[in-house]
Each structure stands twice: as C-alpha cells, then as structure tokens.
C-alpha positions in Angstrom: -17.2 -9.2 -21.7 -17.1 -13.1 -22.4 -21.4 -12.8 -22.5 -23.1 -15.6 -24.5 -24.2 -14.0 -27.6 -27.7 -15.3 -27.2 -28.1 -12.9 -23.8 -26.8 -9.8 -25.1 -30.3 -8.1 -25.4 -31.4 -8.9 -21.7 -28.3 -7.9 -20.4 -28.8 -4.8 -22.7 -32.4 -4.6 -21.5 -31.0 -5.1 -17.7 -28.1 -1.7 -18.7 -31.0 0.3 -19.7 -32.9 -0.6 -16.5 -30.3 -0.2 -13.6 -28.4 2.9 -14.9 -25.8 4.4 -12.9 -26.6 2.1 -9.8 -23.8 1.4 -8.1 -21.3 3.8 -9.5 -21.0 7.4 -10.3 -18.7 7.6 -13.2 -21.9 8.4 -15.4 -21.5 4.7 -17.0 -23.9 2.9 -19.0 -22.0 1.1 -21.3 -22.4 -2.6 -23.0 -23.1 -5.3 -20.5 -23.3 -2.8 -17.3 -21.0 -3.4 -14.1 -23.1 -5.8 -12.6 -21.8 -8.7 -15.6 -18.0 -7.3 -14.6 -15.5 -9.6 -13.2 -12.2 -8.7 -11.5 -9.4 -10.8 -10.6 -7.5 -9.1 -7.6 -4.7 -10.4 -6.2 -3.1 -9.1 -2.7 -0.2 -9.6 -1.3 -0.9 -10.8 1.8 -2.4 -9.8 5.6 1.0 -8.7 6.9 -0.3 -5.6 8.7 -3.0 -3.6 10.0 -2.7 -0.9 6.3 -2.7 -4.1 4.4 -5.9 -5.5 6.2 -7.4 -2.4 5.8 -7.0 -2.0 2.2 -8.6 -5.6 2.0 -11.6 -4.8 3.5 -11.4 -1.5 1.6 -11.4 -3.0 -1.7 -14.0 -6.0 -0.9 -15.9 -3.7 0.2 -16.2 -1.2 -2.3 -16.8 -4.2 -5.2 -19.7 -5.3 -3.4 -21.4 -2.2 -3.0 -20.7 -2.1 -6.7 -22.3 -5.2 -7.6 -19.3 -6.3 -9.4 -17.8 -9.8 -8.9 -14.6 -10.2 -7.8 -12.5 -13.4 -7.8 -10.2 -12.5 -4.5 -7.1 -14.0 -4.0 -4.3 -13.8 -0.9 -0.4 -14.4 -1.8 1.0 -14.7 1.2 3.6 -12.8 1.0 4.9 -15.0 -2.1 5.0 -14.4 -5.3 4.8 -17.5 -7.0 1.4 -17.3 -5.5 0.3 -14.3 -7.2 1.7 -15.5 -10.2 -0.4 -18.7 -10.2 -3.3 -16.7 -9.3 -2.8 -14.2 -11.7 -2.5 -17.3 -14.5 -5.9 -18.4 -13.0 -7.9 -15.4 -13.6 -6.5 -15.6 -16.9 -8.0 -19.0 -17.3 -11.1 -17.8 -16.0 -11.3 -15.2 -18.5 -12.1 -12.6 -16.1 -12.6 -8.7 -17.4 -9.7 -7.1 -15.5 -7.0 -8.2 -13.3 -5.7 -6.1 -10.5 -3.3 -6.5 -8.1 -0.3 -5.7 -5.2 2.8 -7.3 -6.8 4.6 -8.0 -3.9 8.3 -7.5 -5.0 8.7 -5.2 -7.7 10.7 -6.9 -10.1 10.0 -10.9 -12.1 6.7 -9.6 -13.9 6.7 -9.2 -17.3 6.5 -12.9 -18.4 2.6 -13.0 -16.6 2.0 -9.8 -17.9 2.2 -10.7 -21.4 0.0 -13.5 -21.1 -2.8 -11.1 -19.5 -2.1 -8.9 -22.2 -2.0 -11.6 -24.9 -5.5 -12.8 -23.0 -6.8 -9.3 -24.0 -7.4 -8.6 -20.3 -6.4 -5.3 -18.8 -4.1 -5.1 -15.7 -4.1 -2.5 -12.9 -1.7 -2.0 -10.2 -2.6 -0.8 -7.1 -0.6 -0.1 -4.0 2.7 -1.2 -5.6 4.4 -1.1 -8.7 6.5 -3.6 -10.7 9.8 -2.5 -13.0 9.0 -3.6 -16.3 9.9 -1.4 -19.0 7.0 -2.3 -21.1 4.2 0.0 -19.7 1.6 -1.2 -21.9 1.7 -4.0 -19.7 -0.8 -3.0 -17.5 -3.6 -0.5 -18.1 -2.8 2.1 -14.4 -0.8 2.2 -11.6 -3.2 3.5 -8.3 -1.0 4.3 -5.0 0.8 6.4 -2.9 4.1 8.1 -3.8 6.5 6.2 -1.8 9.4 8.0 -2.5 7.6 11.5 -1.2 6.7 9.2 2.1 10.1 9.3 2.2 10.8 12.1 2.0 8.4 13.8 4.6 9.9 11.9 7.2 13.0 13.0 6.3 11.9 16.5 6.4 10.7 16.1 9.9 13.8 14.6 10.9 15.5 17.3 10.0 13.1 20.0 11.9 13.2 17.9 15.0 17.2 17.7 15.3 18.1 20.8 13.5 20.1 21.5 16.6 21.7 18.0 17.4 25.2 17.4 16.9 25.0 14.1 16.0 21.9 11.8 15.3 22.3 7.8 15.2 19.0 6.5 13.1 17.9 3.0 12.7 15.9 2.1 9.9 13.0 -0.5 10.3 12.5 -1.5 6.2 10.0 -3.1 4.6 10.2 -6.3 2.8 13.0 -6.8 0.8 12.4 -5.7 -2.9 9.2 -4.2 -2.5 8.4 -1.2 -4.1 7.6 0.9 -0.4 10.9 -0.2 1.3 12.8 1.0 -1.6 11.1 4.0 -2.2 10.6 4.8 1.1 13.9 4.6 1.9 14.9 6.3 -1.1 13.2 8.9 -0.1 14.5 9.2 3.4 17.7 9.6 2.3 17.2 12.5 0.0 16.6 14.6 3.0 18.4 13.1 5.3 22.0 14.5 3.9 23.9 16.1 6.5 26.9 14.6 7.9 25.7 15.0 11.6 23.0 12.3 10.1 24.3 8.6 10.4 22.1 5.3 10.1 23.9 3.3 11.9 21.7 0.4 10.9 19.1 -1.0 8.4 17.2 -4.7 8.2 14.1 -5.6 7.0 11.2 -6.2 9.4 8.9 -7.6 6.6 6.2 -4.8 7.8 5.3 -6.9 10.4 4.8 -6.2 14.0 7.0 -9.2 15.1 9.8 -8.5 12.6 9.9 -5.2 13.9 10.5 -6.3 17.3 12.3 -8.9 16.7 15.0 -6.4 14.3 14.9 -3.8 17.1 16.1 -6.0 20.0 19.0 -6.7 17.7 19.5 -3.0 17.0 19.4 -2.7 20.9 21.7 -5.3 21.6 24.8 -3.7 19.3 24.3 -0.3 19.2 23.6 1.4 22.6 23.4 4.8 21.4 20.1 5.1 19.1 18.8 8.6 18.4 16.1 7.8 16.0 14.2 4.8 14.8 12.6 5.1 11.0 10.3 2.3 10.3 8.9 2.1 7.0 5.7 1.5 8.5 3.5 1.4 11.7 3.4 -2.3 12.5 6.9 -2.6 12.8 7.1 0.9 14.4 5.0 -0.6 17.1 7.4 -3.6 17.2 10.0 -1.5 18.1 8.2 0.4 21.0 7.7 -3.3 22.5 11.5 -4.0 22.1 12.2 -0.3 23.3 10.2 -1.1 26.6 11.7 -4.2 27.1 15.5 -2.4 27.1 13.9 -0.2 30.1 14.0 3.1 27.7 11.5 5.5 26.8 9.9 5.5 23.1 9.2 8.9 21.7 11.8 10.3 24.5 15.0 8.1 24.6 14.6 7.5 21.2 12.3 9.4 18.8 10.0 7.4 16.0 9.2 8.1 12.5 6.8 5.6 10.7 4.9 5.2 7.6 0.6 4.7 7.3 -1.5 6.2 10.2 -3.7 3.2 10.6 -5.3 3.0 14.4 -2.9 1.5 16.1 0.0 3.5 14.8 -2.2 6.8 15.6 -3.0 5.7 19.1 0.8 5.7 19.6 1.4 9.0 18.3 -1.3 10.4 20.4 0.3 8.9 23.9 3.8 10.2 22.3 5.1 6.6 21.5 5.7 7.7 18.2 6.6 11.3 17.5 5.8 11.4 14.0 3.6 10.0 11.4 3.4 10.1 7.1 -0.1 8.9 6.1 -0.2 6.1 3.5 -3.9 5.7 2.6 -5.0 1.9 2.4 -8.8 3.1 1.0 -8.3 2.7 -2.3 -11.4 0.4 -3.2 -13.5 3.1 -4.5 -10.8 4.4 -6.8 -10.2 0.7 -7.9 -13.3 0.2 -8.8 -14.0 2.9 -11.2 -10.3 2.5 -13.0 -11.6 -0.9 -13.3 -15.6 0.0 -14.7 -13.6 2.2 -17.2 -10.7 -0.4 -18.7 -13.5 -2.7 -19.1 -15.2 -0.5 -21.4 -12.5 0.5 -23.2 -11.9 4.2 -21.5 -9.0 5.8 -21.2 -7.7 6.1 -17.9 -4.4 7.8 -16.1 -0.9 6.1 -16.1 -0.4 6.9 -12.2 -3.4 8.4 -10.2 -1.6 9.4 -6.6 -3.6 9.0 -3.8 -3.4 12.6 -1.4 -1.9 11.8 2.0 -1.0 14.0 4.7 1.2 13.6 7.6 0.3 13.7 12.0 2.1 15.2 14.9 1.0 14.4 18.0 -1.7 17.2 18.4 -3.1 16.2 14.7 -3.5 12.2 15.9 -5.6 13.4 19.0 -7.8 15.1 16.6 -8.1 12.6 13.9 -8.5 9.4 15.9 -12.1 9.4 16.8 -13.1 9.6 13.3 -10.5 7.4 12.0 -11.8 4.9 9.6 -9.0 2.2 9.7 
C-alpha cells in the first residue's frame, strides 16, 4: 500500500499487535487498516438522506482508524472528476464514490484503474460498459423503490376512476430519478393512471416547492404527488399549504428515503406513504474497502435491505430513528 520499504517490518510488527481492532471482517493482512487510505467523493449536501450518508460514512472510517481523504462535488461533476484525478495523484489505496449523473465516467475510471487503484461505487451507479472499471457497486435498488410506490398506488386507488399524479424527480440523469421512475411506471399501468406532469426538483426541498407551485398553478386537479424523495416531498407539502389544500387528504404523497423529517410527515398524515432508502452505508463501505485493498474478492452489487412505512409504521419507528 505505497509503504516505504524500509517500514514494512514495524508496520508488520504494528498488524501483529492490533489485530482485528477496528473491524470485524477477521482481517490481518499486510500493512493492517490503520496504513489504509480512501478517496471518497460525494455528490453533494442536497438533502437530509445525503447528509446522513455523510456523516454515516465519516463516521464509520474513523472508528475504523482508516484515513479518508473526503471530498464534496457539489452537485457537479467536473468536481468529482478533478477530485477523483487527485486521489489518483495522491496515490491513495481505494477510491470510492456517488457519481452524480450516471453517464461521462469511463475516461477517469481508466486512469484509476491504470493507477492500479480499485474503485467502489456506492449509492449510485454509472453506465459504463466496462465493469472492471470499478471493483463493487454498494446501494439500494432504485428501480424496486420504484416500484413499491407504485404498488401502493395502486392499493390506495384501486377503486378510483381516474388518478392525476405528479411526479417530483430527482436530478436530471442520476441514477435514482431514472430508476426510480422507471420503476414507478412499471406498476403504474392502468389507463385510469395518468401523470399529468414530471420536472426535476434536484432532491432538494426548495426545488420541490418551487416545481409544485408550478404544478399547482396549471393543473387544478392533482390526485397524487410522487416525489423521488422526501426533501422535495416536503417541498410540496409547503407549496400544497400555500394553495389552501390539504396534503395527505386533497392530494395524497408518495416519497422515497424515510429520513426524520420525511417520517415526521408520515406520522401527522402529510405524507401517506413512504419507501425506505437507507443512507447508512459506512459500515458496509468500509469493509468492501479493507477487502479490495487486500486483494479480496468482493460482490459486483451488494443491495442494501429497505422496507417501506404507512402511517402506523412511522409512529413506531421514529423515536428510534437514527437519521
């Protein structure tokens, strides 16, 4: 791991000595997790999931005792491009990161991989073709997100004539807001089912207000409001207010993640419905990451398991809610 030769036995020496400690994959290999450094690179601090999975990540390094060179993009990718080429400079052990679009990534790639430095993906995916490009893909299965909310919709207007749904999406080109409404519409099939409307909110709070007023303003007669996840969900309650109607009973909301916010919602019936999208992924990060270093072989795609809240089931789960 890019150790001066004339260390390797104390850091041998220091392996021996410190053991499993802070990890429980049963390591032990050359060097030891406390000489590992990780480049991570994350998309941005666009919403209450995404701040979450942050501190989640950070976090879980620390208590590792593994060094990680963190980096925020902004919501750009140029940014995580040049960040990307920087750990690459640095010569860190493995680079991780959220790509925030899913498409414009195999040039960087190559240069990681040409580095010799393995790449996981967490959160998001990219496009490429080339899966040797990166070493594991850690996330949720956006397109099944997708497709739970669909399912609900169809349970909760399986005796409605007609059904006028909105849809909040995420940011243009990313892999959730394609998935995710992907997904949606694979349930979502019967002609009584129309969405009248779809723009991007950015998965922001303001977007999602700011898109829903519009939504308000041309199209009086709104059944159903799918946002592709709680920030902008919560937008749309403000924007729903404003208009003098009732969220969750003039017009019904789906969202996507089940951080605090988006749960308190559910629980005062704002929100009728909620698909979970885990943002604690640090600990699973962080082993993936222990065993590229050392040459392991790890999973392609590790899921993350989710589940999904009704009202009742946010009234339960908030006190112990972690994010």
């Amino acid at each position: 791991m890019k150790k001066l030769i004339g260390i390797a036995a104390v850091g041998a020496m220091l392996v021996a000595l410190t053991g499993c400690a802070g990890g429980d994959d049963g390591g032990g290999g050359a060097g030891g997790s406390e000489d590992l450094i990780v480049g991570f690179s994350q998309v941005g601090a666009e919403s209450g999931w995404r701040t979450a999975n942050t501190k989640s990540i950070q976090g879980a390094f620390e208590d590792a005792g593994i060094e990680l060179k963190f980096s925020d993009a902004q919501g750009k990718q140029e940014n995580q491009i040049k960040a990307i080429r920087s750990f690459i400079q640095q010569q860190v052990d493995v680079i991780a990161f959220s790509p925030v679009v899913e498409s414009g990534w195999d040039t960087v790639l190559k240069e990681a991989k040409d580095a010799g430095i393995p790449v996981v993906l967490t959160d998001r995916s990219v496009d490429s073709e080339d899966e040797s490009l990166y070493e594991s893909f850690l996330g949720s299965d956006f397109i099944l997100e997708g497709e739970k909310a669909g399912d609900w919709v169809n349970t909760e207007f399986a005796d409605a004539d007609k059904v006028n749904i909105v849809e909040l999406q995420g940011t243009t080109g990313a892999a959730p807001a394609n998935d995710r409404a992907e997904g949606f519409r694979n349930k979502v099939t019967d002609p009584k089912f129309e969405i009248i409307a779809t723009q991007t909110g950015d998965f922001t709070r303001a977007g999602g207000k700011q898109v829903m007023e519009a939504f308000l303003q041309a199209n009086p007669d709104i059944d159903l409001v799918y946002a592709h996840n709680d920030d902008m969900g919560l937008g749309a309650i403000e924007a729903i207010e404003a208009a003098g109607l009732v969220p969750g009973e003039d017009i019904k909301i789906v969202t996507v993640d089940a951080v605090k916010d988006g749960m308190t919602a559910l629980s005062e019936g704002k929100i009728n419905f909620i698909v979970e999208c885990s943002p604690l992924l640090g600990p699973q990060l962080v082993e993936i990451a222990e065993k590229v270093a050392a040459g392991e072989s790890v999973e392609k795609r590790i899921v993350t398991e989710e589940t999904t809240f009704t009202q009742e089931q946010a009234i339960e789960a908030l006190p112990d809610r972690q994010y």
